[in-house]
N, C-alpha and C positions, 0 to 999 in steps of 0.2 A: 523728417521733412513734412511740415503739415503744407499742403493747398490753400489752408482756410487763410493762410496768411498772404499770398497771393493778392495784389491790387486788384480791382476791379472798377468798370466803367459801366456808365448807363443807368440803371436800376443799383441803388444801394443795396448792398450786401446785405441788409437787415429786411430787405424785401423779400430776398428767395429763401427758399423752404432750407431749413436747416438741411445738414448733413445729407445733401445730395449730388448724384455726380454722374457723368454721364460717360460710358464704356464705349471703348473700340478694339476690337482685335483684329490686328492685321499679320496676312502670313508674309514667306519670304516671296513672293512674285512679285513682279517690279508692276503689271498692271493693277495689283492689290494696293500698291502706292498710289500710283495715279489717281485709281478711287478715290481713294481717302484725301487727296490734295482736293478734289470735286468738292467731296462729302462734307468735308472740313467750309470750305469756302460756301458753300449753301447752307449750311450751319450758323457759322456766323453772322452771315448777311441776314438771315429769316428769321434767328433764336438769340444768337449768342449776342448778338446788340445791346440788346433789350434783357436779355439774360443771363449775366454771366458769369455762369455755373463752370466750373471745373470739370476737366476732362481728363480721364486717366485713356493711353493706349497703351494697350497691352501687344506686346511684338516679339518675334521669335531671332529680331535680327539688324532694327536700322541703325543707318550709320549718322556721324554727327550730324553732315550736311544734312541729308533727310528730316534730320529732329529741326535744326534751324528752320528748314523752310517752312516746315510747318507753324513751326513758331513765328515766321512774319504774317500769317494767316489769323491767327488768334493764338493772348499769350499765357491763358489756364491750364498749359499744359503739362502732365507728366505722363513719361515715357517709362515703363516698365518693361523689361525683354523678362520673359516668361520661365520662371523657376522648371530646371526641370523632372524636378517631381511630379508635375504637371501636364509634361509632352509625354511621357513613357507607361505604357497599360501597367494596371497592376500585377502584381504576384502571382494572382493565381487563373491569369490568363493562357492561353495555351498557345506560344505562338506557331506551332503545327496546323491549329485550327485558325489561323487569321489568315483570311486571303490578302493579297498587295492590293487589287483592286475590287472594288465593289459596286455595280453598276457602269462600270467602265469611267468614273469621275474621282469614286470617296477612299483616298486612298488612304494608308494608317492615319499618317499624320491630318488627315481631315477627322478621321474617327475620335483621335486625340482630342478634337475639337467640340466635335459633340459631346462627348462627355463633361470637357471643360463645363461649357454650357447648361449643360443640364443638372449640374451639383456639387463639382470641385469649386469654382467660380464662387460660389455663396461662401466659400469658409476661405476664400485668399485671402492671407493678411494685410495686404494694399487696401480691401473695400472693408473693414472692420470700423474705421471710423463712419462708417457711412449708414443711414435706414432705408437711403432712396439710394436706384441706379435706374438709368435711361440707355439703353442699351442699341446703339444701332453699327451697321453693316459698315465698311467700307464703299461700298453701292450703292448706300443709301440715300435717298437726296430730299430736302427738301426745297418742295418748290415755291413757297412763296409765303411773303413774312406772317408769321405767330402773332395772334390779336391777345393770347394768355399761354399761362404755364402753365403746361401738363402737371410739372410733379406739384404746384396748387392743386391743381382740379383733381389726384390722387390723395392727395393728403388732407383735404376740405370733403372730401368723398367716402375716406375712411376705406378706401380702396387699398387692394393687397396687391393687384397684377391690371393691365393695360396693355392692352391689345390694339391691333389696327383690323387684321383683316383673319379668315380661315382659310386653310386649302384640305386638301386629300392626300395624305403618302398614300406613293408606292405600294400597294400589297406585295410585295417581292423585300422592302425596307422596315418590312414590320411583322417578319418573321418571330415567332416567341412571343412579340410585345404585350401582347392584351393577353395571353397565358402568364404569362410571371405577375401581369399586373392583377389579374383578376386572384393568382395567391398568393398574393400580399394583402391584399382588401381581405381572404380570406382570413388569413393567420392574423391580421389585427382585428376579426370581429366584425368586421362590414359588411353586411349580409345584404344588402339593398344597397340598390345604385343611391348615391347623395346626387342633392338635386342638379347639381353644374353637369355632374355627369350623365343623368340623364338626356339633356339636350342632345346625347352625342353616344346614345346607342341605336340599333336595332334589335328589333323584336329577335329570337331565337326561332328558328324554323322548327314546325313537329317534326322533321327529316334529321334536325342535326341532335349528334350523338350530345349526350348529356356527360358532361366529365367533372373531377372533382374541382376542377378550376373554373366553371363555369360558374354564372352568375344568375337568377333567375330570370332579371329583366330582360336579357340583352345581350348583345355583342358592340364592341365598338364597332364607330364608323370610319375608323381611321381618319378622321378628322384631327388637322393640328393647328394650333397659333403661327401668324407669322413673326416667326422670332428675331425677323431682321429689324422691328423697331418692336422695344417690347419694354414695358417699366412697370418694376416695383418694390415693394417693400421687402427689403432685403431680412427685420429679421422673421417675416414669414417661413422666406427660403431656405433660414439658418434653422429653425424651429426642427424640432425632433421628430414632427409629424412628415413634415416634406423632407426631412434628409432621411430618414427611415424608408420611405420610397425608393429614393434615387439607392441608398448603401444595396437593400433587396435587387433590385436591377441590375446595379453596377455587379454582384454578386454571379448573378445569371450570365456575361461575358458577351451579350447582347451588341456591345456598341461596337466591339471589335470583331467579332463574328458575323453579324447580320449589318451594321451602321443603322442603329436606332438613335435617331433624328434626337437632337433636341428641343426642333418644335413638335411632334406627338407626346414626348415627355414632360413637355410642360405645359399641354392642354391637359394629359391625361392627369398630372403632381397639384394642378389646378385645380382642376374638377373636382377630385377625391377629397383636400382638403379645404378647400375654402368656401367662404359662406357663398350662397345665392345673394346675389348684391353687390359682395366685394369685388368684383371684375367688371374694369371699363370700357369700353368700344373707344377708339380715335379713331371718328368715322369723318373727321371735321379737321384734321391737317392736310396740306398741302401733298402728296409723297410720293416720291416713284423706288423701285427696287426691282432693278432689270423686267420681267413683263406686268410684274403688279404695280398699279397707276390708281393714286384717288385725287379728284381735283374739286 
């Protein structure tokens, strides 16, 4: 079943950027639906008018009605309920060592999530026809209409990733993280922070102990992307530089033992491989996402 076949209205389909498409994963919570009826409906009204790109949702669970009514909303859509090879950690997890909860919110199946997120996601067979993905939340809202199109102004930009805003994890949520990351940079020969990642160290204190995973310049600031609206070039993501990252992490049992976000993982999978240049700000949409607001 291709998409690309799919009618379209408004903007001829020879306008919008080739093979692009824009993601949603939604769980089994019925207010996770309600979202997405919002999301959906601000979506359209602001983007999908004027732009109308294909939308794959990815779900663990809805039913037909639910798919209808989304579909009187806008009608690009396919519904995918999530392989699951994809909800279940891998092999060499220890589920002795996995707590149920984690901060009292990320429970497994949300860790399932981050992970998705962070590297399985790039090699689903659903997004293979695809070079672009626009990636937003069921929460996500926008609030008022699009004067251009983002995956233009990435793909006229020569841009790899697009971003809106940054925040701080947790220090309790980033247990391991910058240790596994810093050897990995080791064992691939990255002795010097690359320039993205720069932005986003701190200096090393004379006080702090020197280890073989340390880095000259710095320590991270745990600084992460907000991953609830996030677009890019998918085969960046595919690329054996950034899935070599995430397989080393995913390896260290991280996302299931600690809940390492997949917004730090992909500021950090950002930073290490891509150029200085190739990362956008959307500092100039509409957008609200529960208390983050840009207007």
């Amino acid at each position: 079943f291709s998409m690309d076949a799919l009618p379209t209205v408004g903007v001829t389909a020879s306008a919008l950027v080739p093979k692009a498409v824009i993601t949603y994963l939604i769980g089994g919570r019925a207010e996770h639906y309600l979202d997405l009826l919002d999301s959906l409906t601000s979506l359209e009204l602001n983007f999908l008018k004027r732009y109308p790109y294909p939308i794959i949702i990815f779900h663990e669970g809805l039913g037909p009605d639910e798919m209808e009514r989304l579909r009187l909303i806008y009608h690009r859509l396919v519904f995918h309920r999530l392989d699951r090879q994809f909800l279940i950690p891998p092999d060499h997890i220890d589920p002795s060592k996995v707590p149920s909860l984690i901060g009292g919110h990320a429970s497994v199946g949300y860790r399932h999530m981050c992970r998705f997120f962070s590297g399985t996601m790039f090699q689903y067979p659903l997004l293979r026809p695809y070079d672009w993905f626009w990636r937003l939340d069921s929460d996500s809202f926008i609030l008022a209409p699009l004067s251009f199109d983002p995956f233009r102004r990435m793909k006229e930009g020569k841009h790899v990733y697009g971003y809106m805003g940054l925040g701080r994890e947790d220090e309790y949520l980033t247990t391991g993280l910058w240790e596994a990351t810093s050897s990995y940079m080791l064992q691939h020969s990255i002795k010097e922070a690359p320039a993205l990642l720069q932005h986003h160290l701190v200096p090393a204190t004379s006080s702090s102990t020197p280890s073989s995973s340390s880095l000259p310049l710095g320590t991270w600031d745990r600084s992460y992307y907000y991953t609830n609206f996030e677009i890019g070039y998918l085969p960046f993501f595919r690329s054996e530089p950034y899935q070599s990252y995430f397989r080393h992490l995913d390896s260290e049992g991280g996302f299931y033992y600690y809940r390492w976000g997949d917004a730090p993982i992909r500021l950090l999978g950002v930073s290490i491989h891509a150029e200085e240049g190739s990362v956008c700000r959307f500092d100039d949409i509409p957008y609200s996402h529960k208390v983050y607001v840009v207007l």
